[in-house]
N, C-alpha and C positions, 0 to 999 in steps of 0.2 A: 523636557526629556520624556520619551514615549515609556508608557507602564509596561516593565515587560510580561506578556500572555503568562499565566499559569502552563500552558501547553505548551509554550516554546522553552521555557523548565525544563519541564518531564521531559520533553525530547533532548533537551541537550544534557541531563543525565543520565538518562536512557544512552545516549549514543557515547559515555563517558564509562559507562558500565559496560556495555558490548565491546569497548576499545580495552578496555584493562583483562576483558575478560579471554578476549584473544593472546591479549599479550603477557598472563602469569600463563596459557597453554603453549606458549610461541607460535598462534597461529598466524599473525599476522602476514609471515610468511608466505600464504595461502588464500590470503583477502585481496586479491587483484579487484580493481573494480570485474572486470570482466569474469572473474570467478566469482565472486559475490553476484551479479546480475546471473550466471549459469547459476549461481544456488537459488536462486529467489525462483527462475523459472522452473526449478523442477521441485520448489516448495507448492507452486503455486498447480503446479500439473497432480501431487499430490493431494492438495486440498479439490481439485474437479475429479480424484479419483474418486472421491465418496459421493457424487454425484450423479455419476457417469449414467446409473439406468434409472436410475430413480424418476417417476415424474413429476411433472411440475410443485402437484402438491407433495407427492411425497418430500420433497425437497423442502418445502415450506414447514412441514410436521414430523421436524426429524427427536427420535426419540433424547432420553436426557444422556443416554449415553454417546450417542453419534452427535449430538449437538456438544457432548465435549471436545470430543475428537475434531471435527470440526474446528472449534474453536482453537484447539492448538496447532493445526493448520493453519487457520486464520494468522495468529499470534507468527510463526513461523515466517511468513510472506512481512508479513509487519518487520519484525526485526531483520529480517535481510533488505529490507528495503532502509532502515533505518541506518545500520551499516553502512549500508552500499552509497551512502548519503554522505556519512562520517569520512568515510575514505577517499570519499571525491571532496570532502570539502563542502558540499553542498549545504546552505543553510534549509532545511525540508521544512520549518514552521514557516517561513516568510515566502516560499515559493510555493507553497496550498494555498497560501492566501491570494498569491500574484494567479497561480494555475484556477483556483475557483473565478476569479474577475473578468481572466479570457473566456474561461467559458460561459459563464453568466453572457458577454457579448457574442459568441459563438452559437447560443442557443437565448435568446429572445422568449421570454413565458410566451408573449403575445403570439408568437411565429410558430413556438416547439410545443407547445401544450399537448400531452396526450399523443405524440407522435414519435417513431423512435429513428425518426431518418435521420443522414449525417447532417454534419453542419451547413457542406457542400453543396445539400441537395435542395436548401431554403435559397439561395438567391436567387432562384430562378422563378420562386414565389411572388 
């Protein structure tokens, strides 16, 4: 019998907490998948709002207050996506794992090193 991850835990009481957590407000009502991916994209439009002029570095050196901000942003897109998982059904611990393996084959270290082209653009390498 496989050991189950520490992280596929937390995700599925993570997603057991966000599910009760809709359902003592009755939002459930209002978690269509397709409403939950609109909330994720305009979490995620949110969190590139505090980006938007800033440059490169400033972006890398953001103070400890924008770096919370930030952060709950972050967290924000995280849990809608975690949702958005729950209510499809989706097991999200074992398809990171399956989605990192295509891409580990989709990008080659040998082929993509230090290159930020699509995957598309190596076969012709």
């Amino acid at each position: 019998m496989p050991q189950i991850k520490e992280s596929e835990t937390y995700l599925q009481d993570l997603q057991s907490r966000l599910r009760q957590f809709a359902i003592d407000r009755d939002w459930e009502q209002f978690h269509a998948p397709k409403n939950l991916a609109m909330a994720l994209a305009v979490e995620a439009g949110e969190l590139m709002e505090h980006y938007q002029w800033l440059s490169e570095e400033q972006s890398e050196n953001l103070d400890q207050q924008q770096l919370q901000t930030v952060g709950f942003e972050v967290a924000d897109v995280f849990l809608f996506t975690v949702r958005l998982a729950d209510r499809m059904g989706i097991d999200l611990a074992d398809l990171v794992e399956k989605k990192i393996k295509i891409n580990e084959e989709k990008y080659p270290v040998d082929k993509v090193r230090g290159s930020a082209k699509k995957y598309t653009e190596y076969a012709s390498d």
